[in-house]
C-alpha positions as CSV (number, residue, x, y, z in Angstrom):
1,X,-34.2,12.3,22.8
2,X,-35.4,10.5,25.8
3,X,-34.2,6.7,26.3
4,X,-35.6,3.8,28.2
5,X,-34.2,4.1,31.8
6,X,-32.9,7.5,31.5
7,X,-34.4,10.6,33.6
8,X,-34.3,14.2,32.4
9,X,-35.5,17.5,33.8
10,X,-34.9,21.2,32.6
11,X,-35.3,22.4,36.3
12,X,-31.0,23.3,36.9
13,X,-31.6,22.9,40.6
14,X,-32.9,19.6,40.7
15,X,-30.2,18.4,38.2
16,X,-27.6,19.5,40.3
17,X,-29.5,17.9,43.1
18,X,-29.5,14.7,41.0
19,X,-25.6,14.8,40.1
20,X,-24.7,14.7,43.9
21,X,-25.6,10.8,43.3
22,X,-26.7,9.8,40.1
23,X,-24.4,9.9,36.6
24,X,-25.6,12.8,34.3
25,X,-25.1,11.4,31.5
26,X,-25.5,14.3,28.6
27,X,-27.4,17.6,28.2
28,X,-29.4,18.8,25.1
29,X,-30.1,21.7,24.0
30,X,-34.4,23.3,23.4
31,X,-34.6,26.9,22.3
32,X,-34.3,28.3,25.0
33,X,-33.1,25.6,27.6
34,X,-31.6,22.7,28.4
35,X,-32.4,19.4,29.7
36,X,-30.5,16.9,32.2
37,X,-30.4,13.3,31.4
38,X,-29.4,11.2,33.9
39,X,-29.2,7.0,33.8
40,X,-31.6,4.7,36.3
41,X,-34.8,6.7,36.0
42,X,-36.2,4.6,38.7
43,X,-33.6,5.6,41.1
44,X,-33.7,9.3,40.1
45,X,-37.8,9.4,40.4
46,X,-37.3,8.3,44.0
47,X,-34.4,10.9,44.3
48,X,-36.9,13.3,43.0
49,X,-39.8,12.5,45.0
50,X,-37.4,12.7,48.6
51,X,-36.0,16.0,47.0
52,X,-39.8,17.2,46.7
53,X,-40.7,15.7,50.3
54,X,-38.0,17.4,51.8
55,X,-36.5,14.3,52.8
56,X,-32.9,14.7,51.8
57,X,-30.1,15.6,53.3
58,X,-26.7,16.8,51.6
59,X,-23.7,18.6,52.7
60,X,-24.8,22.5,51.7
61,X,-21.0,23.2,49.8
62,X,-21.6,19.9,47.6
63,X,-25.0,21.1,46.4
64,X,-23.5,25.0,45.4
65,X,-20.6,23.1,43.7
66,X,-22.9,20.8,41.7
67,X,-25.1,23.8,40.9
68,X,-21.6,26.0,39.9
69,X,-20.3,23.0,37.8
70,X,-23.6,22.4,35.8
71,X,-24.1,26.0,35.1
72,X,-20.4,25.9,33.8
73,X,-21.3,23.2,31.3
74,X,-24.5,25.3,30.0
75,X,-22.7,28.4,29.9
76,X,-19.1,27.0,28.2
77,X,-21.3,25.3,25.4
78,X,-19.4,22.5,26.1
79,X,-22.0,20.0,26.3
């Protein structure tokens, strides 16, 4: 359940982006997927939209970690 100024998205890639600098916060669980919530949704839509602009810049390693760690979480069911 989405609350006010929270983000989510189901795209794993973009979360992990997010968690580089924005708190995750919890993930739920669809059928067939999960989705990311993350605190300060106005913060994480301008993330979102440099992330989409190509406009950000983070260290390569960090991002691979961040993916690693949040697949982790999916996978262990410890959510």
């Amino acid at each position: 359940m989405l609350r006010q100024n929270e983000y989510r998205t189901k795209d794993i890639y973009l979360a992990s982006f997010l968690s580089l600098s924005e708190k995750l916060l919890r993930l739920e669980k669809e059928t067939n997927f999960y989705w990311f919530f993350f605190e300060n949704k106005k913060r994480c839509e301008e993330t979102v939209n440099n992330y989409w602009q190509g406009e950000s810049k983070v260290e390569t390693k960090a991002f691979v970690n961040a993916i690693k760690s949040l697949k982790a979480r999916v996978f262990s069911g410890d959510n």
